[in-house]
Each structure stands twice: as C-alpha cells, then as structure tokens.
C-alpha positions as CSV (number, residue, x, y, z in Angstrom):
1,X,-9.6,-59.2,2.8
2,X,-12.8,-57.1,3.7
3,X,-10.5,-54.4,5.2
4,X,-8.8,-54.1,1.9
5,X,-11.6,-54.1,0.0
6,X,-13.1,-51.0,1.8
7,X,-10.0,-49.2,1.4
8,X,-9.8,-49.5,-2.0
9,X,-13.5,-49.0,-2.4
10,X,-12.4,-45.9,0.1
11,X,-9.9,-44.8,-2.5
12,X,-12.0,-45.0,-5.8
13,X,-14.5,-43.2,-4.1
14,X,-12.1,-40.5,-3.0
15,X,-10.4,-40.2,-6.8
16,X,-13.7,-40.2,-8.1
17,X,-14.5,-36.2,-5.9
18,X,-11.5,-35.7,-7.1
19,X,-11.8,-35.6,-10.5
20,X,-15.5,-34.7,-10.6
21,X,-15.2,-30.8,-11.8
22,X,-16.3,-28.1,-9.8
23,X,-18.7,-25.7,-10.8
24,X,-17.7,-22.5,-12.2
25,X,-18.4,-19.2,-10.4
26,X,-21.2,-18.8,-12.9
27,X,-22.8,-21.6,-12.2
28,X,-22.8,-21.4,-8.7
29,X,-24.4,-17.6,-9.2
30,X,-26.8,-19.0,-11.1
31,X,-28.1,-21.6,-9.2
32,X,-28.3,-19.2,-6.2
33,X,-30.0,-17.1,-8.3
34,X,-32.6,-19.2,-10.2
35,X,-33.8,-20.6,-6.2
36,X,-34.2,-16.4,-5.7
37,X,-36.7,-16.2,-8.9
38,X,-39.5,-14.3,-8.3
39,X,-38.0,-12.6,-4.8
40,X,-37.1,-9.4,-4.5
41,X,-34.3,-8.0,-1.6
42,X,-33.9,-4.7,-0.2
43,X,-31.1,-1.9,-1.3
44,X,-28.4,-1.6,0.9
45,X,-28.7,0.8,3.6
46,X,-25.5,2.5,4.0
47,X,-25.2,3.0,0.2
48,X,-29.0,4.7,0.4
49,X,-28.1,7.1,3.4
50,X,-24.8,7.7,1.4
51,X,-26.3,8.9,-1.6
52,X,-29.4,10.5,0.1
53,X,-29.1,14.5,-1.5
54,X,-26.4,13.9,-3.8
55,X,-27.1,14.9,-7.6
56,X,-27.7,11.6,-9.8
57,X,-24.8,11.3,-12.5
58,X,-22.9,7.9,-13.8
59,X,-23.1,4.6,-11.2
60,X,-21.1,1.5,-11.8
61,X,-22.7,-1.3,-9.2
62,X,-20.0,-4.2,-9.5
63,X,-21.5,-8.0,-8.8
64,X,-25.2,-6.4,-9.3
65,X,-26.6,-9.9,-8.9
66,X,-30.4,-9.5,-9.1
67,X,-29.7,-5.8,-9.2
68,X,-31.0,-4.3,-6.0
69,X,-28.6,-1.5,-5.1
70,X,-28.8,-0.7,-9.4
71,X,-32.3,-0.7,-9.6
72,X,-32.6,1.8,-6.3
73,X,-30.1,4.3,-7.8
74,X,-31.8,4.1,-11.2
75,X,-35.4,5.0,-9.5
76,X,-33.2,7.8,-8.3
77,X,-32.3,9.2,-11.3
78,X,-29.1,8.0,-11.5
79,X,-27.4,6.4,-14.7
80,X,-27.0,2.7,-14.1
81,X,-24.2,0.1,-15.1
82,X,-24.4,-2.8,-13.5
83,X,-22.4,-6.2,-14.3
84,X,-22.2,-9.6,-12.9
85,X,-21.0,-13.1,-13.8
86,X,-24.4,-14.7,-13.3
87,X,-26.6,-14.5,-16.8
88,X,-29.7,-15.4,-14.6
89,X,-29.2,-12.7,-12.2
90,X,-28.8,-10.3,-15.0
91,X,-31.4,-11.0,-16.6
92,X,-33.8,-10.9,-13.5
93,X,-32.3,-7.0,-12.8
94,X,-33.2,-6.3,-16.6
95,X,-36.7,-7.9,-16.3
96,X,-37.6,-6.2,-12.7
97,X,-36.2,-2.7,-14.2
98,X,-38.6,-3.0,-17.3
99,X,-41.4,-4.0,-15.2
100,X,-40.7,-0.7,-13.1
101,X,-40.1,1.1,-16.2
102,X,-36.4,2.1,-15.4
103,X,-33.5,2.3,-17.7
104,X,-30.4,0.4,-16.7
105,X,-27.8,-1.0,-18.2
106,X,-27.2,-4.9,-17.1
107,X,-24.3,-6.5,-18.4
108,X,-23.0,-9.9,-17.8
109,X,-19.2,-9.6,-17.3
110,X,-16.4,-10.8,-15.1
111,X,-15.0,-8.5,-12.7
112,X,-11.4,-9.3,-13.7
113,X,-12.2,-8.8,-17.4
114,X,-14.8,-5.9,-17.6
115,X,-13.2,-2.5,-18.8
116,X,-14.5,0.1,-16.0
117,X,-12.7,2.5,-18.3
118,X,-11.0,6.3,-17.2
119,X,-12.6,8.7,-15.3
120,X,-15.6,7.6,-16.1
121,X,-17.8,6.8,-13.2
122,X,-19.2,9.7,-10.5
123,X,-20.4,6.4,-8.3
124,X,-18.7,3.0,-7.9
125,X,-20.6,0.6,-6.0
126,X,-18.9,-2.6,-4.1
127,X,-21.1,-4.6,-2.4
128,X,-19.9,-8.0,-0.5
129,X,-18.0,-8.0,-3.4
130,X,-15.1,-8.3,-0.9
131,X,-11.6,-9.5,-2.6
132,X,-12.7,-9.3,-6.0
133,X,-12.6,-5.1,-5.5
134,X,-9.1,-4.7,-3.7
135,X,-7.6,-6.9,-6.6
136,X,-8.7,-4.7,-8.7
137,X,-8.5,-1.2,-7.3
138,X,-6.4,0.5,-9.4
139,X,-9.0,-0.1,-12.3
140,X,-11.7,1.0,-9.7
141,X,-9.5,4.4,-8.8
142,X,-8.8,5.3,-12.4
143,X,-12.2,4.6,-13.5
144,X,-14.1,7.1,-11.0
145,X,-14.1,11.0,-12.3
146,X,-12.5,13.8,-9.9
147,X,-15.1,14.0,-7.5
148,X,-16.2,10.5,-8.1
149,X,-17.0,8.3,-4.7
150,X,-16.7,4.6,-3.9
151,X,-18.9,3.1,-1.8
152,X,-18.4,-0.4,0.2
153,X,-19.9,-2.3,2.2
154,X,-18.7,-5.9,3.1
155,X,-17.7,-9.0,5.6
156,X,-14.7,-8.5,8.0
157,X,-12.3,-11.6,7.0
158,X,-12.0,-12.5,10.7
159,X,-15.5,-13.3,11.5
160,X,-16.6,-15.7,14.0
161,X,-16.6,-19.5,12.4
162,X,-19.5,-20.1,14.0
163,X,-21.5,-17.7,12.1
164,X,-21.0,-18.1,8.5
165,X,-20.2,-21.9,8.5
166,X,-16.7,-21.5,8.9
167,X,-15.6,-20.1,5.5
168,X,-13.0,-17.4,5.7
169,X,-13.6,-15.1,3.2
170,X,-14.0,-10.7,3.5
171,X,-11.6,-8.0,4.2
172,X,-8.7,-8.3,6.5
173,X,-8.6,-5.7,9.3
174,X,-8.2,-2.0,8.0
175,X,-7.3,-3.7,4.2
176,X,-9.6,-1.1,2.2
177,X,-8.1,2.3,3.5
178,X,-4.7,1.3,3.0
179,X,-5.3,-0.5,-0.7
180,X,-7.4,2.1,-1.9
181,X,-4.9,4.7,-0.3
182,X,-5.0,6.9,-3.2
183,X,-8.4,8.3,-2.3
184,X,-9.5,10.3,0.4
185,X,-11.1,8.4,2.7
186,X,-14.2,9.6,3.9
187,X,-15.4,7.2,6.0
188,X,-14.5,4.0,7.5
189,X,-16.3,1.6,10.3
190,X,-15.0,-1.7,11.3
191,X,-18.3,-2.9,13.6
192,X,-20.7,-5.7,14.6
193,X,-24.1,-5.4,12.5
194,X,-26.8,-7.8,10.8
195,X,-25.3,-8.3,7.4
196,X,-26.7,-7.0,4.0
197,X,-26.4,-10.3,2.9
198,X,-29.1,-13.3,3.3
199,X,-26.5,-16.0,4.0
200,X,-26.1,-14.3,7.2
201,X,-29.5,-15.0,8.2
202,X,-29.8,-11.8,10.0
203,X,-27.6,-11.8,12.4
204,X,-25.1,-9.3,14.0
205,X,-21.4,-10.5,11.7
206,X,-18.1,-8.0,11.6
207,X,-18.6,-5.7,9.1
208,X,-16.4,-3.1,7.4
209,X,-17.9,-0.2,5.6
210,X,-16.4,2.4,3.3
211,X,-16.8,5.8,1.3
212,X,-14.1,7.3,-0.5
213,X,-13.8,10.0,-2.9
214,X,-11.5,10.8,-5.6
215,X,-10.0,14.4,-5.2
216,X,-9.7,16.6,-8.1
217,X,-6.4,17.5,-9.8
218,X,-5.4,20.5,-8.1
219,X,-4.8,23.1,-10.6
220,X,-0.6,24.5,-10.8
221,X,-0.7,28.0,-10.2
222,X,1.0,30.2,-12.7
C-alpha cells in the first residue's frame, strides 16, 4: 500500500512539471537581464579589431541584449540598430546610450519576425546569437549593401559537456562558411578561447569566428 501510494504521489508530481508552462524566450532574457541591472560588459573583441579603421555607415547588431557591441559602434560613429526579444535589455541599451549621450536605435523584436529589409545594412552583427542567424541567413545576405560585412562570433556546437553544463547548443563544425556561402568569406577560425559570453565563466570553450563580405554586382561589360 505505501509503495503505491508513492508511485502515484510520484506520478502527480511528475504530471504536475508537465503541465506547468515554460517560460518564454522573453522571459527568460528578461530575468537574465533584470539580475544584470546596473552592470555593464565589455564589447566584443574580434568585432572591435574588425572594425578598427573602417568608415562608420549602417550597423544592424542582432540579439543586442544590454547593447554592448551597439553602444561601442555608436561611440564610433556608426549608425546603430539594434533589436532583441528582451524589453528589459532594451531598455537598459537605450538608458546607458542616453546617459553617454549616443544615438541608437533599440528595438524589441524577434529575430524570426524583424524585417532586416534589402540592401540595407554596411554592418551586420551576430553575436552568440548562434542558430537563430544561419536560420535566417538569406534575410541576413539580402539585407547587407554590396560591400556590406557580417561579423560573427559564437560557440562551437561540440563543446566539451563539462564546460557549459552539458547543453548542446552553437554552430556545428564549418556550418557558417557553407550556409552563408553566398558571401566571400573573409575570415574563418574554428579555435579554443575564453568566451565572450559570462556563462562561460572565463574559460578557454570552442569557438568559431567569422567575417564575410557581400561582393558588389559586377558590372556587364558592353
């Protein structure tokens, strides 16, 4: 009789997980990012040596979260977009960027839904944004201007378990050259660093890093 009681008391409690909802990507950013109030995180370091000389025009910084990498390339000069799905995060980038008297553009959006629009962007910026940019490359492509250059950095699906808790997340081995094959690939590493990214507490993680450029449309020769 105990034993059966247990297993039903077993069962209820397992139904119960079951149908308690989980949170929504939203909510989860915005938890994350209401414990981050009040900090502020460094710009990422490949896109700042990337960008280092290059004349400021149009950036789109997909997943901007508190808007770190948008808030360095608007001190730069550059014309910032930045979206995420987190309303707290947004509005922390908005609130840090008045306090430093810089203009940028925060928008709340999902990165399935936003329109990135044509030929629009001279700079699109993917960090650890992972498989929420190669779904949706061909908007990324057809939104950068000839000339325009993609720049990512992000985790290496096989890392080790140990590292990260387990989770198997990131981009599979040589994934962003081949689905974002319709630019020139400028650069591409596939190494073992500290990740841009406090989850990883710091330490040395696979990490794949890209820049690619749309090429102009040649012009047809008479």
């Amino acid at each position: 009789m105990y034993k059966t009681l247990v297993v039903l008391a077993l069962c209820f409690s397992g139904l119960a997980q079951a149908q308690t909802p989980r949170p929504s990507s939203q909510e989860v950013w915005n938890d994350l990012f209401a414990k981050r109030e009040g900090r502020e995180y460094q710009f990422n370091k490949f896109l700042a040596e990337t960008v280092k000389g290059k004349q400021p025009g149009k950036a789109l910084d997909v997943g901007m979260g508190q808007g770190r990498n948008s808030l360095f390339l608007a001190a730069l000069g550059w014309e910032v977009t930045g979206f995420d799905i987190s309303d707290v995060g947004v509005r922390q980038a908005k609130e840090t960027a008045q306090k430093r008297g810089l203009k940028l553009d925060a928008q709340v959006g999902d990165v399935d839904k936003f329109d990135y629009g044509k030929q629009r962007w001279d700079l699109v910026v993917g960090m650890y944004m992972h498989e929420y940019l190669t779904r949706n490359a061909k908007k990324i492509v057809d939104s950068l201007k000839p000339g325009g250059m993609l720049v990512i950095e992000g985790i290496h699906r096989d890392i080790d378990k140990d590292s990260l808790r387990g989770e198997r997340y990131g981009h599979r081995t040589n994934e962003l050259p081949k689905v974002f094959g319709q630019l020139r690939i400028r650069y591409y590493e596939d190494t073992v660093a500290p990740a841009d990214w406090e989850k990883s507490g710091g330490k040395p993680v696979p990490i794949v890093r890209m820049i690619a450029v749309k090429e102009p449309v040649a012009k047809k020769s008479r």
